[in-house]
mmCIF file as gemmi writes it, N, C-alpha and C atoms, coordinates in Angstrom:
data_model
loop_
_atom_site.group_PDB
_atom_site.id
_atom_site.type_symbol
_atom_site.label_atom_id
_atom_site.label_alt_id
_atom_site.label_comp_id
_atom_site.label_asym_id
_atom_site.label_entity_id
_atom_site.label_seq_id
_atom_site.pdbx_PDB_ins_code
_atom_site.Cartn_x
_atom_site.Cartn_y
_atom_site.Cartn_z
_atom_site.occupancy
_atom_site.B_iso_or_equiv
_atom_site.pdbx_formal_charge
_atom_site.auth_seq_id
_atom_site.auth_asym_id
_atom_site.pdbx_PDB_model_num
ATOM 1 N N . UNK Axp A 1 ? 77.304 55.021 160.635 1 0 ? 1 A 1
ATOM 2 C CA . UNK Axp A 1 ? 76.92 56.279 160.02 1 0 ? 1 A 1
ATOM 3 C C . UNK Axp A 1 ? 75.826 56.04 158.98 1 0 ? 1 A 1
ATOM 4 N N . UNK Axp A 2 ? 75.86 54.822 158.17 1 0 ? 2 A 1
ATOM 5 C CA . UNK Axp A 2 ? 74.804 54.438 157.289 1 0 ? 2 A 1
ATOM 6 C C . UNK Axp A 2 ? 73.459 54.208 157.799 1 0 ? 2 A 1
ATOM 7 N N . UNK Axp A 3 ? 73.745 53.543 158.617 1 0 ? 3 A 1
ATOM 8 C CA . UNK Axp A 3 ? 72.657 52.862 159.462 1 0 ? 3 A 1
ATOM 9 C C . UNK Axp A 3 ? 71.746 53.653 160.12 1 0 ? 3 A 1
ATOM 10 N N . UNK Axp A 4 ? 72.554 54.902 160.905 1 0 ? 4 A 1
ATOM 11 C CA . UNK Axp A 4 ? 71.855 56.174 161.287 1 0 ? 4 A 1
ATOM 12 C C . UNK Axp A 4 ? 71.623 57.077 160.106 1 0 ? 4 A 1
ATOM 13 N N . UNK Axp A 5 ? 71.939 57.317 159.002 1 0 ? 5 A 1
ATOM 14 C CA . UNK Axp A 5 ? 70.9 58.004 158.007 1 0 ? 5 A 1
ATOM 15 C C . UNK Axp A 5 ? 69.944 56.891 157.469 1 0 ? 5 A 1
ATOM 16 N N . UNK Axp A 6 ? 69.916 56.155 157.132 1 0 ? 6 A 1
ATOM 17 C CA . UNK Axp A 6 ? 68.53 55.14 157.115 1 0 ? 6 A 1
ATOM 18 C C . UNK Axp A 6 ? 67.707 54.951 157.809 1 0 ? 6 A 1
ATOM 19 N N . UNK Axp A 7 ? 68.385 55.021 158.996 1 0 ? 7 A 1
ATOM 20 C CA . UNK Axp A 7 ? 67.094 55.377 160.848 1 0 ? 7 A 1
ATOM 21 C C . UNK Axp A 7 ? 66.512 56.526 160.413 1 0 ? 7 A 1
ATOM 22 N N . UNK Axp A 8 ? 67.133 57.395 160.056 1 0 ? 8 A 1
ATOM 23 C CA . UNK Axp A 8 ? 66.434 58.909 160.486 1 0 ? 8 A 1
ATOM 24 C C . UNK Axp A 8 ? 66.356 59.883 158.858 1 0 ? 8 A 1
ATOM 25 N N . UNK Axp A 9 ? 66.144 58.699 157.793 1 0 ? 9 A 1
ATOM 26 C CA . UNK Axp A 9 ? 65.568 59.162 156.561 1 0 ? 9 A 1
ATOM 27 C C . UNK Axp A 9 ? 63.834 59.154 156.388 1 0 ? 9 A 1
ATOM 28 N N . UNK Axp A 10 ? 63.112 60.049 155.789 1 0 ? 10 A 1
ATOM 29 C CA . UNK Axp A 10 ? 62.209 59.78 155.373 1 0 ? 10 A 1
ATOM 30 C C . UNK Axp A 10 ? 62.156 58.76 154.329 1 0 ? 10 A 1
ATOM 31 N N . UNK Axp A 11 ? 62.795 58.815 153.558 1 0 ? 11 A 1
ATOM 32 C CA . UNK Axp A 11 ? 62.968 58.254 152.013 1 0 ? 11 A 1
ATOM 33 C C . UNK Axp A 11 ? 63.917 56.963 152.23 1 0 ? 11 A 1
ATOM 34 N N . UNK Axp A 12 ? 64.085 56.136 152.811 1 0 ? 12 A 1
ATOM 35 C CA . UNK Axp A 12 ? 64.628 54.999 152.703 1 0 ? 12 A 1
ATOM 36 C C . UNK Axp A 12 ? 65.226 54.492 151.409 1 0 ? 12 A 1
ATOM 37 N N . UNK Axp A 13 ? 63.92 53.89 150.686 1 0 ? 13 A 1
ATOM 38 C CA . UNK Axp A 13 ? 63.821 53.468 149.501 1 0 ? 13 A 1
ATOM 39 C C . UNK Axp A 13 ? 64.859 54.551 148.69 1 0 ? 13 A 1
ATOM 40 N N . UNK Axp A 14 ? 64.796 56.093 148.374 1 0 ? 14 A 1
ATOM 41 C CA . UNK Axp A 14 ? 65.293 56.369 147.582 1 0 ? 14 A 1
ATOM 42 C C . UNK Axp A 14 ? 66.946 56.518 148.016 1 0 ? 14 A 1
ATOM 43 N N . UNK Axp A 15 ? 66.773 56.595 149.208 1 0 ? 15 A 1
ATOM 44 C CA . UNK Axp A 15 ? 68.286 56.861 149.563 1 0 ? 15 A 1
ATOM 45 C C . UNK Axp A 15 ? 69.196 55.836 149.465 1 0 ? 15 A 1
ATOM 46 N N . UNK Axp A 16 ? 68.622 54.622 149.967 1 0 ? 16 A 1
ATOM 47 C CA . UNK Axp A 16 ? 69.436 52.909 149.366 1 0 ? 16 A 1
ATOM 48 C C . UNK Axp A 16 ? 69.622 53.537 147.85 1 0 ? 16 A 1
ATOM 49 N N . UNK Axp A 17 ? 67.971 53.724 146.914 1 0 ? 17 A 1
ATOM 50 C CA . UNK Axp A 17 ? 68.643 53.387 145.612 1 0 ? 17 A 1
ATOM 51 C C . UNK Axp A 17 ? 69.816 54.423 144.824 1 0 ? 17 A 1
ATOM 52 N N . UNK Axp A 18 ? 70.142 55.78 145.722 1 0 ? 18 A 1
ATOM 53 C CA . UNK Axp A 18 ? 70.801 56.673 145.394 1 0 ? 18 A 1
ATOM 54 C C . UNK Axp A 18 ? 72.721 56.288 145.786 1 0 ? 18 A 1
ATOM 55 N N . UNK Axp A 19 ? 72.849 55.296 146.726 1 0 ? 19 A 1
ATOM 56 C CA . UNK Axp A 19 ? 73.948 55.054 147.49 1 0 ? 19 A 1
ATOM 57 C C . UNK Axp A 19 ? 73.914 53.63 146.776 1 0 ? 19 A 1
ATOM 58 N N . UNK Axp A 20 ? 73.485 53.151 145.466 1 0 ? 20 A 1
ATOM 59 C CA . UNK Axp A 20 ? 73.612 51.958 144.883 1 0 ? 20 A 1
ATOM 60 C C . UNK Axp A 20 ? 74.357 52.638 143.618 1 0 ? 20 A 1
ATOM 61 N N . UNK Axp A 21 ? 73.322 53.68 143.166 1 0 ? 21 A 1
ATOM 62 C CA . UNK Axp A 21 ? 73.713 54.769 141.831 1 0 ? 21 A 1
ATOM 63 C C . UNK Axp A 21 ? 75.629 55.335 141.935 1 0 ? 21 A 1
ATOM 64 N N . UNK Axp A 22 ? 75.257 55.827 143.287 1 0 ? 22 A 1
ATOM 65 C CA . UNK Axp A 22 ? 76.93 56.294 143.261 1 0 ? 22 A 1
ATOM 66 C C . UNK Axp A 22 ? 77.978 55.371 143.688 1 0 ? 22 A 1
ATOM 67 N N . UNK Axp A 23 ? 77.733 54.218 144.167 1 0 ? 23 A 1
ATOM 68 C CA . UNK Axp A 23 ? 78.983 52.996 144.429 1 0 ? 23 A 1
ATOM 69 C C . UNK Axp A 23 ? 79.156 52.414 143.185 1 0 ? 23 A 1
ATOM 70 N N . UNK Axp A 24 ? 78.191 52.025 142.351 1 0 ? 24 A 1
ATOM 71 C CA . UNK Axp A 24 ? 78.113 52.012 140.648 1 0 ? 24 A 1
ATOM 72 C C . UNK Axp A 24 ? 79.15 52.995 140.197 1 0 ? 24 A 1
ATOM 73 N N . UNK Axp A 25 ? 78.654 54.1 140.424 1 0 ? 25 A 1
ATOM 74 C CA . UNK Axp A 25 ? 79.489 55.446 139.057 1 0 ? 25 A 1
ATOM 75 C C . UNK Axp A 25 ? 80.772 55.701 139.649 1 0 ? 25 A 1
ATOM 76 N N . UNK Axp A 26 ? 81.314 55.194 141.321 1 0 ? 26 A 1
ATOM 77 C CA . UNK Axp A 26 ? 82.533 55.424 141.548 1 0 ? 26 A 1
ATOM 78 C C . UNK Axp A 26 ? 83.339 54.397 141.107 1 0 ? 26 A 1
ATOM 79 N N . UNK Axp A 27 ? 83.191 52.946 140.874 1 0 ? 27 A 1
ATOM 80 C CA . UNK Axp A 27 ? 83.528 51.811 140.657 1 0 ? 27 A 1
ATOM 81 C C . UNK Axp A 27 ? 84.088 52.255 139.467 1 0 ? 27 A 1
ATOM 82 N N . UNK Axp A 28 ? 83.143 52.493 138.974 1 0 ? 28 A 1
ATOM 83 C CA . UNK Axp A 28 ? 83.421 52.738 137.137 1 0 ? 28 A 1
ATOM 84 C C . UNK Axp A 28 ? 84.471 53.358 136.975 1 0 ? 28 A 1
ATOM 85 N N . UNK Axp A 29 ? 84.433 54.877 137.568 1 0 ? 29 A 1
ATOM 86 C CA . UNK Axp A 29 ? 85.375 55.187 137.508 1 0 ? 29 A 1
ATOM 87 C C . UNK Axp A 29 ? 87.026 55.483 137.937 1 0 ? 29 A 1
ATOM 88 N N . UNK Axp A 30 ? 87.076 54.304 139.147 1 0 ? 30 A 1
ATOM 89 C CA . UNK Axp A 30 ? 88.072 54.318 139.445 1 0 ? 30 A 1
ATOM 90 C C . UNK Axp A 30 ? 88.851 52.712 139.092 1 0 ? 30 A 1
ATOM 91 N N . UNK Axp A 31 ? 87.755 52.779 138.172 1 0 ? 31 A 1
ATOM 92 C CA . UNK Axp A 31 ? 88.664 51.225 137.534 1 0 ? 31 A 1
ATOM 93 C C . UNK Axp A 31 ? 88.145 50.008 138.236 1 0 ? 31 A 1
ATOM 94 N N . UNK Axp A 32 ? 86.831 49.903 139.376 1 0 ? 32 A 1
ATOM 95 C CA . UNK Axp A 32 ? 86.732 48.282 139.695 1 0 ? 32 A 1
ATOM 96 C C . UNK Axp A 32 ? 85.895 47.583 138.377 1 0 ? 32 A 1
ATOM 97 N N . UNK Axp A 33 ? 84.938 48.876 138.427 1 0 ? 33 A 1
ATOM 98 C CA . UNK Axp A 33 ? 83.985 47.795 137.445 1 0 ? 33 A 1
ATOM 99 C C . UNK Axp A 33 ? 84.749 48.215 135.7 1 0 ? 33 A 1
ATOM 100 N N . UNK Axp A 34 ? 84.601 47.469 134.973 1 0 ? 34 A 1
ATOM 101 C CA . UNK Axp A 34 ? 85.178 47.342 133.673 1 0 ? 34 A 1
ATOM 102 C C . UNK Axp A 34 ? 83.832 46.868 132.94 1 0 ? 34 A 1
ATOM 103 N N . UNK Axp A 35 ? 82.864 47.711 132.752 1 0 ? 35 A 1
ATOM 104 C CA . UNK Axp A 35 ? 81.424 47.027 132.304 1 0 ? 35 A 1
ATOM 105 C C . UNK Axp A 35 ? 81.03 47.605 131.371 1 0 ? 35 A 1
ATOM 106 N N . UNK Axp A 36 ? 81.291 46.811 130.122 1 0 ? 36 A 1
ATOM 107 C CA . UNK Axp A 36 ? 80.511 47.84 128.553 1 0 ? 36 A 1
ATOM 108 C C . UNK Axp A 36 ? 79.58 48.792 128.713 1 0 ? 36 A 1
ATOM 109 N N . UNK Axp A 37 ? 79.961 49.665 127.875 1 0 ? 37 A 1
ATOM 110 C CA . UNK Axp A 37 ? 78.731 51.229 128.087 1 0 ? 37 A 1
ATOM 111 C C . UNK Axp A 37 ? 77.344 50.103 127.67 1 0 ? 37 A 1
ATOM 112 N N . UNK Axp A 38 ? 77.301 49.522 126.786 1 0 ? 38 A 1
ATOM 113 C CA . UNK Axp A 38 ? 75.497 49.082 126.864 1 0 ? 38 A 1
ATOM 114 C C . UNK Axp A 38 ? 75.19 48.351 127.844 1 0 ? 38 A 1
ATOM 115 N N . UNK Axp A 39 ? 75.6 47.567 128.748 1 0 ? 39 A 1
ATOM 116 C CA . UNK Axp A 39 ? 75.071 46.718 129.787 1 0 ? 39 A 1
ATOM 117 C C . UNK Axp A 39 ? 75.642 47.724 131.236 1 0 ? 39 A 1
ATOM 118 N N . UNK Axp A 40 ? 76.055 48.501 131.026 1 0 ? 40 A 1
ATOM 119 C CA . UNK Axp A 40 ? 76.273 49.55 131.893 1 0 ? 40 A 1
ATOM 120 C C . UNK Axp A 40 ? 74.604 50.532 132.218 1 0 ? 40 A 1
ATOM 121 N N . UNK Axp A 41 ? 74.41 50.907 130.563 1 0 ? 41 A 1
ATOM 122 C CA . UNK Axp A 41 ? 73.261 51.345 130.399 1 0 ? 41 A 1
ATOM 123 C C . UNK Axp A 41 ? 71.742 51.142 130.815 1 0 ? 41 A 1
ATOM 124 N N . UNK Axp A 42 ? 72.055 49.357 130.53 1 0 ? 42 A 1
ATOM 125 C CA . UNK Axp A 42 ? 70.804 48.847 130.82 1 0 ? 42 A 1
ATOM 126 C C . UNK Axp A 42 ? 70.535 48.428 132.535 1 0 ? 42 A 1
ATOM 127 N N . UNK Axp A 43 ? 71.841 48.674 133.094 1 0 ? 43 A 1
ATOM 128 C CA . UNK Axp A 43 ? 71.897 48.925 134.404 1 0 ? 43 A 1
ATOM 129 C C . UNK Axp A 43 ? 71.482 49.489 135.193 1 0 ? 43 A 1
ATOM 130 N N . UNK Axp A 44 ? 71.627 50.883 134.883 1 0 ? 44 A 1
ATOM 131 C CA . UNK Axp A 44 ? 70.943 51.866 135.55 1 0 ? 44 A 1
ATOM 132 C C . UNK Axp A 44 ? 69.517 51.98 134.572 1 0 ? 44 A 1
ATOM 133 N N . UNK Axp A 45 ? 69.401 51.537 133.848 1 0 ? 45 A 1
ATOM 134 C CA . UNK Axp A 45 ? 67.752 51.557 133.36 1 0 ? 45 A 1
ATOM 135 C C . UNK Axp A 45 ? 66.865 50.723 134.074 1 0 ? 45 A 1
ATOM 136 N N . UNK Axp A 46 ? 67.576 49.426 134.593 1 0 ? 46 A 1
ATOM 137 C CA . UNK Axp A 46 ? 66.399 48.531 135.464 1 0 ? 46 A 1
ATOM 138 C C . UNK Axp A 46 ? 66.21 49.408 136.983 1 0 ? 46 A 1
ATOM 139 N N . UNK Axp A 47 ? 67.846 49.648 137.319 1 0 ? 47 A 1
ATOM 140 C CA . UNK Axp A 47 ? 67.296 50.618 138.571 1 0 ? 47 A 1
ATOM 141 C C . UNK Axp A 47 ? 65.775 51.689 138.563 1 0 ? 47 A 1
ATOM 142 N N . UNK Axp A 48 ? 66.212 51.949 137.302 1 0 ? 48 A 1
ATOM 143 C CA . UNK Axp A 48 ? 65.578 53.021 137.512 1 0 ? 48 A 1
ATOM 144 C C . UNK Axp A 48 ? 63.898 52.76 137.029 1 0 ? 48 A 1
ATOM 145 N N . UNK Axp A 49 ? 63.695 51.432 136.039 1 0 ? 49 A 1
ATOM 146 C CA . UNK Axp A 49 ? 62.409 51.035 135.727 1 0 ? 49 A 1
ATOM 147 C C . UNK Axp A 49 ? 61.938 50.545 137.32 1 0 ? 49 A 1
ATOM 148 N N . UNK Axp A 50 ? 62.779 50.345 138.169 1 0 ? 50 A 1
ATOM 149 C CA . UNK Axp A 50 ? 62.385 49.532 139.951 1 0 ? 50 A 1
ATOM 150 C C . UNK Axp A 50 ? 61.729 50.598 140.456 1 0 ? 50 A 1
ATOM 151 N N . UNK Axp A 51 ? 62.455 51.889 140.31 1 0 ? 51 A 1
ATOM 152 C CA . UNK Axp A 51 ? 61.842 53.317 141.48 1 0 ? 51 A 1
ATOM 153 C C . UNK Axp A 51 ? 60.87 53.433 140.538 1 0 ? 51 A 1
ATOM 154 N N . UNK Axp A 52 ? 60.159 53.548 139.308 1 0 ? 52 A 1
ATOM 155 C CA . UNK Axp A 52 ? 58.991 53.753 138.975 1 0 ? 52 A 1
ATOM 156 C C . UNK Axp A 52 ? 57.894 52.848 139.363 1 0 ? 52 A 1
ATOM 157 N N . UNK Axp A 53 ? 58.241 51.427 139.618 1 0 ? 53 A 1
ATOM 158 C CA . UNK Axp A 53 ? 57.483 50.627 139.776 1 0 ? 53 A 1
ATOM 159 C C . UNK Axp A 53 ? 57.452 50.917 141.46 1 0 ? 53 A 1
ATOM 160 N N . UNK Axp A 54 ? 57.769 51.356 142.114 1 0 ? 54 A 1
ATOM 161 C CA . UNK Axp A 54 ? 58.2 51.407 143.333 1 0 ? 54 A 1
ATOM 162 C C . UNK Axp A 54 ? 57.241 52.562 143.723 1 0 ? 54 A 1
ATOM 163 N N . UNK Axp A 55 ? 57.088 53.695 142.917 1 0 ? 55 A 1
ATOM 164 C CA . UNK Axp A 55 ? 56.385 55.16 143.422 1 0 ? 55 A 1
ATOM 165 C C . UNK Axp A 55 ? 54.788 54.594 142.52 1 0 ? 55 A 1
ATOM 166 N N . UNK Axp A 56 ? 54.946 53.705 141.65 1 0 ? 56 A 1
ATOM 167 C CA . UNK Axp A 56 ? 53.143 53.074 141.254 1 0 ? 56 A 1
ATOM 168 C C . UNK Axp A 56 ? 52.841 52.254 142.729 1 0 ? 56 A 1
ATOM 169 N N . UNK Axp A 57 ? 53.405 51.434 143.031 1 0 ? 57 A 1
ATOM 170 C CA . UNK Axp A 57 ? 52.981 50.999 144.55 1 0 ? 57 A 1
ATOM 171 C C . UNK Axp A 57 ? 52.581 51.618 145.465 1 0 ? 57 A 1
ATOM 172 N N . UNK Axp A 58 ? 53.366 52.671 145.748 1 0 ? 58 A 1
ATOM 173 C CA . UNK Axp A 58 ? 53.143 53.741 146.677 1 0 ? 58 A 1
ATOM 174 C C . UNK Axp A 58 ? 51.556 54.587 146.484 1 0 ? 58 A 1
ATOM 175 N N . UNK Axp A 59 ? 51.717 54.558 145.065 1 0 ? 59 A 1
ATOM 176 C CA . UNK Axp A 59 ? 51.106 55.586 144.697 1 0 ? 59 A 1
ATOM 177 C C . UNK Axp A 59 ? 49.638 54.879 145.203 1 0 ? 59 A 1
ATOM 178 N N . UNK Axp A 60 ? 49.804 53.493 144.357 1 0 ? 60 A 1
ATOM 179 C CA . UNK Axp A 60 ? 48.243 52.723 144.496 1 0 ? 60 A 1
ATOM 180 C C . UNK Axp A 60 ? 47.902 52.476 146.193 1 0 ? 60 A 1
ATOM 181 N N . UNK Axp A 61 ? 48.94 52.387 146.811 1 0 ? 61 A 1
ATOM 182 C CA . UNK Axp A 61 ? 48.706 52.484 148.511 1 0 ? 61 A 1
ATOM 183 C C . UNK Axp A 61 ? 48.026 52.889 149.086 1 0 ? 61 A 1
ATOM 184 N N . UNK Axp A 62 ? 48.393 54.746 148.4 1 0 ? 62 A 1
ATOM 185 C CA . UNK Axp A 62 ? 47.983 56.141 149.235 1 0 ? 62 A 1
ATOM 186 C C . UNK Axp A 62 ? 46.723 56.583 149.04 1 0 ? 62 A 1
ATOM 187 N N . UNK Axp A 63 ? 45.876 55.965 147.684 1 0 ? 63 A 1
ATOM 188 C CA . UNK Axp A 63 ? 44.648 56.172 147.485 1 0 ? 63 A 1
ATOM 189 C C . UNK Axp A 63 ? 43.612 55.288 147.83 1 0 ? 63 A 1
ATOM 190 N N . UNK Axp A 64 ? 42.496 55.738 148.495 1 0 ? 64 A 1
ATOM 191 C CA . UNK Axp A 64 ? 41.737 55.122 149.247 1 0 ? 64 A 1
ATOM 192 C C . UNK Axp A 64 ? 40.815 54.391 148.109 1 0 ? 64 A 1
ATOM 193 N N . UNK Axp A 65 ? 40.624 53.324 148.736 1 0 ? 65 A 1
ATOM 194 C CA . UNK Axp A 65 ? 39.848 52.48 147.674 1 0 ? 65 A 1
ATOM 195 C C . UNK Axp A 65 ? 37.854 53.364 147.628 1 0 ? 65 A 1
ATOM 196 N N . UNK Axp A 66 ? 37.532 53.493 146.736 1 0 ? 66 A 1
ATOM 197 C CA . UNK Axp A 66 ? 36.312 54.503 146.924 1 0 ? 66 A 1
ATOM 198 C C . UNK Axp A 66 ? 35.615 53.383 147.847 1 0 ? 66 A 1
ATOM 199 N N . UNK Axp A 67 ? 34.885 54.035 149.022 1 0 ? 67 A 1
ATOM 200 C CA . UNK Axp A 67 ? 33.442 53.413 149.854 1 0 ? 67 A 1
ATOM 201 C C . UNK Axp A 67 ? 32.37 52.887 149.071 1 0 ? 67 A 1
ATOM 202 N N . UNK Axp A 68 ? 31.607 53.669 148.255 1 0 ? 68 A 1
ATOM 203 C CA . UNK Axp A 68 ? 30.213 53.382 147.559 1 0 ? 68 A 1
ATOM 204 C C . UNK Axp A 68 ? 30.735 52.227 146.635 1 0 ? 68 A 1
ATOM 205 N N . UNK Axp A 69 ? 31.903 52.057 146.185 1 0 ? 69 A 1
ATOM 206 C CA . UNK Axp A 69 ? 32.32 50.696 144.93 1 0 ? 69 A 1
ATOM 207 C C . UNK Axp A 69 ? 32.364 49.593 146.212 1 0 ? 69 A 1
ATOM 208 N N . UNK Axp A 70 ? 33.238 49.976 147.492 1 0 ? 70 A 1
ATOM 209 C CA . UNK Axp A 70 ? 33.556 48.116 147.732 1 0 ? 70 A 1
ATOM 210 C C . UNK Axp A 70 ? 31.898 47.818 148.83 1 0 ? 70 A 1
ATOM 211 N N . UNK Axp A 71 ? 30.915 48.856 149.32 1 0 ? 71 A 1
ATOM 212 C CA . UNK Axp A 71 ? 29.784 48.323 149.692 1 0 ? 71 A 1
ATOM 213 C C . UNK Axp A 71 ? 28.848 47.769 148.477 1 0 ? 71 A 1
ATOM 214 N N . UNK Axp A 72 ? 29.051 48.298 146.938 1 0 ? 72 A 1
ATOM 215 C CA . UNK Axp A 72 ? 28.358 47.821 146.015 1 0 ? 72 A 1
ATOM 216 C C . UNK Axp A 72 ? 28.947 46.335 146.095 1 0 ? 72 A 1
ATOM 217 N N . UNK Axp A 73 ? 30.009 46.14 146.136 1 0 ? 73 A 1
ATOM 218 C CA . UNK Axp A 73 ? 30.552 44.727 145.698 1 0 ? 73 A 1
ATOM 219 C C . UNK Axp A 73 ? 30.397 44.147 146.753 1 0 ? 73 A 1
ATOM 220 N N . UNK Axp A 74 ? 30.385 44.316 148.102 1 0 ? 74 A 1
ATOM 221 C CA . UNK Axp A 74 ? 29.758 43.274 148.997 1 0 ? 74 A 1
ATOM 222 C C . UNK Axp A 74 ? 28.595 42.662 149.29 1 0 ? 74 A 1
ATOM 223 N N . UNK Axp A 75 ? 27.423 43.67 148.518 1 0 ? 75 A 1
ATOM 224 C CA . UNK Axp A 75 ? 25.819 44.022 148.338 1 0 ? 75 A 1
ATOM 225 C C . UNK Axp A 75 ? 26.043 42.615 147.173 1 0 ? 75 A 1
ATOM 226 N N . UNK Axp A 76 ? 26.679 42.8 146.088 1 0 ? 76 A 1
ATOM 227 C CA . UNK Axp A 76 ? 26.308 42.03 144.693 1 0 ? 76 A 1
ATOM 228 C C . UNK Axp A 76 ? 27.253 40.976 145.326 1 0 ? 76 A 1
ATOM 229 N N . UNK Axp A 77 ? 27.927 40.635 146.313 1 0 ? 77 A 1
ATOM 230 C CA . UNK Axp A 77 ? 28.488 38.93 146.862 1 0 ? 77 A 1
ATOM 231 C C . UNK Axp A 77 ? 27.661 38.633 147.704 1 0 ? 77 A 1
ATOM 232 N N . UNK Axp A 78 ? 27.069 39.216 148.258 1 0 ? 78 A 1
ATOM 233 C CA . UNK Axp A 78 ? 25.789 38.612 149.643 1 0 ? 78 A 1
ATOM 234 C C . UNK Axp A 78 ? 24.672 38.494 148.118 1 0 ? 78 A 1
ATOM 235 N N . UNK Axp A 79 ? 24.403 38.958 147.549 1 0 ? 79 A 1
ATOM 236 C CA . UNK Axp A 79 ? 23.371 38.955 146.571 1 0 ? 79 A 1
ATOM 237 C C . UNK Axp A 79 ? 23.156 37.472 146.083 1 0 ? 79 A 1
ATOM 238 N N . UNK Axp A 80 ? 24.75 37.131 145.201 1 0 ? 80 A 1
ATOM 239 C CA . UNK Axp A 80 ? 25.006 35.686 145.066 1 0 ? 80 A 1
ATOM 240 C C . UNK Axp A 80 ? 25.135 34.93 145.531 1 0 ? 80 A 1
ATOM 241 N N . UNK Axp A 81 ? 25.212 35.112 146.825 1 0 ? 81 A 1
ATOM 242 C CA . UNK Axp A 81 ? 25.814 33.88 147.701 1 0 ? 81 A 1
ATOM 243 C C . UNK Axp A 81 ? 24.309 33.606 148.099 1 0 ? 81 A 1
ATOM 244 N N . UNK Axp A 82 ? 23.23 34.148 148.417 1 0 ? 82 A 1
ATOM 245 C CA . UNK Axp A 82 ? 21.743 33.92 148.747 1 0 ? 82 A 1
ATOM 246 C C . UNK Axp A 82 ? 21.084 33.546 147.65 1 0 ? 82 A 1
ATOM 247 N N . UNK Axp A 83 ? 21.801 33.656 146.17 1 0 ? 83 A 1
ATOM 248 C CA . UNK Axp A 83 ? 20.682 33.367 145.011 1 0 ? 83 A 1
ATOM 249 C C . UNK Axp A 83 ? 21.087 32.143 144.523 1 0 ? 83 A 1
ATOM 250 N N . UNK Axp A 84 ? 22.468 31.562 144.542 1 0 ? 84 A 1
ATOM 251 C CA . UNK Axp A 84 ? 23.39 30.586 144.028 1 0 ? 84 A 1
ATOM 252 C C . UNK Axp A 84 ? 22.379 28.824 144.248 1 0 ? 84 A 1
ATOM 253 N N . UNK Axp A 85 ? 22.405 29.203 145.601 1 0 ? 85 A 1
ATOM 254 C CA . UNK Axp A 85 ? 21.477 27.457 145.853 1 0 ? 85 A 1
ATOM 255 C C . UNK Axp A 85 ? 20.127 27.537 145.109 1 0 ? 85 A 1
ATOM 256 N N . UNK Axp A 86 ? 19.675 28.602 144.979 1 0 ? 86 A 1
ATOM 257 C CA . UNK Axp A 86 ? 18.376 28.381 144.718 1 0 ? 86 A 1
ATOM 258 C C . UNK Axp A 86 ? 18.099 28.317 142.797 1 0 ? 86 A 1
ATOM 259 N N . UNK Axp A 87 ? 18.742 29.273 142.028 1 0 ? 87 A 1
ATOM 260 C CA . UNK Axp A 87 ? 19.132 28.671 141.064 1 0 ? 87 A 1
ATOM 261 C C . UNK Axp A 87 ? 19.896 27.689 140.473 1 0 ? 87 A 1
């Protein structure tokens, strides 16, 4: 049943990290985990510093690197690479 909502999620990523969130908060409260409120805290804070770092990845993915910058920078490496021996 897991396996087929992960097949047929868009959101992978968030749905793992949502089914990590609630096996966490049921633990807690049915007595497995016994984990101080501050390292409890800082628990779900790294989760959650991961999905930000996670949607900056994405984010830097989805945007196209501009055309006119990476032909300038191949123009100014052929530039050097032809001027290098001779200076």
């Amino acid at each position: 049943d897991s396996l087929l909502a992960v097949k047929n999620s868009d959101s992978k990523v968030q749905l793992a990290f949502q089914w990590i969130q609630q096996i966490i908060v049921e633990n807690i409260s049915s007595g497995v985990l016994s984990i101080p409120p501050p390292i409890l805290s800082r628990c779900f804070q790294e989760l959650a510093n991961g999905m930000v770092q996670f949607h900056e990845a994405v984010k830097v993915s989805t945007i196209p690197f501009p055309f006119p910058y990476a032909q300038t920078c191949d123009a100014l490496l052929i530039f050097h690479w032809l001027l290098t021996p001779i200076i």
